[in-house]
N, C-alpha and C positions, 0 to 999 in steps of 0.2 A: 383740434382736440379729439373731435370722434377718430380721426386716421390714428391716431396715436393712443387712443386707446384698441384697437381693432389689431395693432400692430402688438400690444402685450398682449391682448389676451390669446392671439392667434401665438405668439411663444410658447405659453406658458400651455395652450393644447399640446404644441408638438414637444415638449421638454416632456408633459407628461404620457404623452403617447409613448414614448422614448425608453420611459420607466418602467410600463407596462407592457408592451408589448414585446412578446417573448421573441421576434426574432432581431430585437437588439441587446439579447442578452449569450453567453453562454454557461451554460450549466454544467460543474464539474462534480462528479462522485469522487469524495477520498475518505479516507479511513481518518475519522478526525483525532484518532488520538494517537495516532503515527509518529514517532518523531522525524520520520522519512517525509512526510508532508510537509518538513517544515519549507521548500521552496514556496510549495502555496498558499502556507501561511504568512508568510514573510511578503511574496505580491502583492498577496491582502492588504497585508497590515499598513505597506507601506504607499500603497496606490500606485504601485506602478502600472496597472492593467487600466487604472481610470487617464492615467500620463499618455497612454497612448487611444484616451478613445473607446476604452471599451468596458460594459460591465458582464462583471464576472461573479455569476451565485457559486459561491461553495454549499455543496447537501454531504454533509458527512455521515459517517456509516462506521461500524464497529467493526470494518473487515474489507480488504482489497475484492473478495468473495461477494459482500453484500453490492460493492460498489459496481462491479462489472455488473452484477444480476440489474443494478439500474441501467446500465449503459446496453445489454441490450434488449430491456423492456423498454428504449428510449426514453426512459426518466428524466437522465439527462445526455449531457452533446458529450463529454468526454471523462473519464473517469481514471483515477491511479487504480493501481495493482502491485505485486509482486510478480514475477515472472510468468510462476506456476497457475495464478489465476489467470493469466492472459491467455495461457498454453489451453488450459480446458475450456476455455472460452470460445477461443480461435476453433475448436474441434467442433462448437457447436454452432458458428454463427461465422461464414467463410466472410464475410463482408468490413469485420475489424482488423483494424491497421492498428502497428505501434508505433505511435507516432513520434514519443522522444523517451532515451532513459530520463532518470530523476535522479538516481540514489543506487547508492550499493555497498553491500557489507557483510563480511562474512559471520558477523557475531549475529545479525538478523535477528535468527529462532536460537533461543536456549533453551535448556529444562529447568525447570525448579523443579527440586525435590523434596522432602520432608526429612531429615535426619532423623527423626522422633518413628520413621515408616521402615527405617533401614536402611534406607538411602544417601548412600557417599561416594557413587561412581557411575557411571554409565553401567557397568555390567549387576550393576548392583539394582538395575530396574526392573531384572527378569523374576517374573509371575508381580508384578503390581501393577497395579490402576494408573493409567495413565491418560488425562485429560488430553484432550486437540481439537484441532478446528478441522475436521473433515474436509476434503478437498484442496486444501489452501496449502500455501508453501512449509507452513508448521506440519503436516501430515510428510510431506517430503523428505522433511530434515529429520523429523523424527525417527525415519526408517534410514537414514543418512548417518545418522549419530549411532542407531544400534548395531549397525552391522562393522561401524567403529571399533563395535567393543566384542563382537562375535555373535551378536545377537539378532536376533530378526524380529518383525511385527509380531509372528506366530507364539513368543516367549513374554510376554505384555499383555493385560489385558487394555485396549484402547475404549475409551468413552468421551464421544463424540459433543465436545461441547462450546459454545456460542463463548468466545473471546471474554467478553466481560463477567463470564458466572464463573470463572477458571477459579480464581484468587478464592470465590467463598467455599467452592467446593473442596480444592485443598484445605482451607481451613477447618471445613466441619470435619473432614475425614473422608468422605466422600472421596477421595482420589490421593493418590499417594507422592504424584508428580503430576506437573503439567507441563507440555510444550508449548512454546507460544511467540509471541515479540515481544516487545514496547508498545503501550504501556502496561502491560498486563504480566510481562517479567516482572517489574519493578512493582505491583501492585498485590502478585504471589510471592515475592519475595518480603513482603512486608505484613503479609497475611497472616507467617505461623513463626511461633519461637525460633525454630534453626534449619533453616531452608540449606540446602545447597548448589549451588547455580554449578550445572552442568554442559559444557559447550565444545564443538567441533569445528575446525574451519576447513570441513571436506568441502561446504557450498556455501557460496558465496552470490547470497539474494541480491538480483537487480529489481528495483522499483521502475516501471513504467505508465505513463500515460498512454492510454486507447482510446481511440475513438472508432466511428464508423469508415469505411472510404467516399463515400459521397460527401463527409463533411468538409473532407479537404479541396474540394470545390465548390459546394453549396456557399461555404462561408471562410471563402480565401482571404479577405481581409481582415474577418475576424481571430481567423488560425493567425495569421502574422502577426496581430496585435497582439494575442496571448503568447507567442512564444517570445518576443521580444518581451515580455514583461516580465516572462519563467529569467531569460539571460539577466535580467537586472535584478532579480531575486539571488540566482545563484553569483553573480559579482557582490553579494552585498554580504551573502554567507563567507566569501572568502576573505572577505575585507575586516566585516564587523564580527565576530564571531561570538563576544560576551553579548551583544544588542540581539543577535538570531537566536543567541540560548534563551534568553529573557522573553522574547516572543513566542518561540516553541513552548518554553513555560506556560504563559499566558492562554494559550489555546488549549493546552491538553491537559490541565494544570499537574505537571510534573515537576517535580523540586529541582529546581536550578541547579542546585550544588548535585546533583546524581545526575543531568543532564551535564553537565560538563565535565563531570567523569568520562562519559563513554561516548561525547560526541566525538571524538576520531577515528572512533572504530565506521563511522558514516563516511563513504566518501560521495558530494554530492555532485555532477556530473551530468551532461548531456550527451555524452560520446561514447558509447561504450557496446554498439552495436554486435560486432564479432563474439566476442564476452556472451550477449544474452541469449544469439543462435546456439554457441553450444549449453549454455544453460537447459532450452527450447526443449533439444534434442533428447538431453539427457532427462528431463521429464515425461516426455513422450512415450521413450522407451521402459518407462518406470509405470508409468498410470496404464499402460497396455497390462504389463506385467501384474498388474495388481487388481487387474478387472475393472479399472475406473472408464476404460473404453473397451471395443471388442478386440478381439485381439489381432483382427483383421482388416481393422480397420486402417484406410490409407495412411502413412506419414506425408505432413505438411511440408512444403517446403518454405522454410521458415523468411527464406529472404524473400519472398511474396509479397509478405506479411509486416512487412515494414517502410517506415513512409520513405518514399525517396529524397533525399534533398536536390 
């Protein structure tokens, strides 16, 4: 009787050791209200990462931006993105790798406008306020979309704003338009009387996962457990397709019937390497241009910078 109690409770330490201690966990930074995250919400939901052994914290963030700024304050082990946050990442911290795409779409960033402000075309945004997220792939396409229509940054006034304040500040008037993604399209779009959704497919956003380079040795078992869980996420997006809306739903809470609208325009993917080197590039030579680095500063060579398989 005493061995056999000595034998639970000596479990039930190491089961909770298990729980607690942070190096049998791995910590992911994503954008939680992403429809692009639905791989890892879908992981989640479904336990595929607990099927092979492993647990997995989701810390979600209002921004690919916020999430990398935790990945490399080591917040946490690995974090999603959109391309462009990885690009300005990568310029600051030579140590991240991109480990897998996720996702990719050319409808990404669109504008909402305000019909009631003037506004009913891309060239019809020159001298108005126009909301962004500094830094982030919506800053890119923005200047992507205007020169679409013959216009540049220089004919806009831009105002630098934090993802979730977008919707009210179009609404009060504060801003005439705003650039943005999912769910914050759908949440300015729903904001003012007569919005008009403005969009371009010059760029075509890849979502990636980052991490550090030592991760992928420090914790090589645990990397193959989380990417085998990502594969049975995305088999399960291609199979089930009404069950992943209804999930995405549930996390970001977005209206199912508008999620399955425009879930095609997502394609979700882990292969798409060549694709996001010239993405890479074409950001690089864009954030030079625009003083977001010096203009001197070295270009990366992008295939470095990506995990090998």
């Amino acid at each position: 009787m005493v061995t056999l109690f000595v034998v639970i409770v000596g479990y039930y330490w190491y089961a909770n050791s298990q729980k607690t201690n942070p190096e049998s966990t791995l910590k992911i930074g994503i954008d939680a209200g992403a429809f692009v995250s639905a791989p890892m919400f879908i992981a989640d939901e479904k336990g595929y990462w607990k099927e092979e052994g492993l647990n997995v914290e989701l810390h979600g963030f209002s921004s690919g931006k916020e999430a990398v700024g935790a990945l490399l304050s080591n917040s946490v082990d690995m974090a999603t993105m959109a391309d462009m946050a990885f690009m300005i990442a990568a310029h600051r911290d030579s140590t991240l790798v991109l480990y897998s795409p996720i996702a990719s779409s050319p409808y990404t960033h669109e504008i909402v406008g305000n019909r009631n402000a003037g506004i009913n075309s891309l060239a019809s945004l020159k001298g108005k306020k126009v909301g962004v997220t500094v830094g982030t792939g919506g800053q890119f396409f923005l200047d992507v979309a205007l020169q679409s229509a013959g216009l540049s940054i220089s004919d806009i006034k831009i105002l630098n704003q934090a993802p979730p304040n977008l919707s009210s500040a179009l609404a009060n008037g504060s801003l005439d338009a705003i650039c943005s993604w999912q769910p914050y399209i759908y949440n300015s779009m729903n904001a003012i009387d007569k919005p008009v959704l403005l969009k371009t497919d010059d760029y075509n956003t890849a979502f990636i996962i980052a991490t550090h380079r030592n991760m992928l040795d420090k914790k090589q078992d645990k990397m193959k457990a989380f990417f085998t869980g990502l594969v049975k996420a995305m088999k399960f997006i291609s199979t089930n397709k009404d069950e992943a809306i209804l999930i995405v739903s549930k996390r970001t809470k977005a209206d199912p019937a508008y999620l399955k609208k425009i879930w095609d325009e997502y394609n979700f993917s882990l292969d798409e390497r060549p694709y996001i080197i010239n993405n890479l590039k074409r950001q690089e030579k864009w954030a030079k241009a625009n003083n977001i680095f010096d203009k001197d500063e070295k270009d990366i060579n992008w295939v470095m910078y990506l995990q090998k398989d």
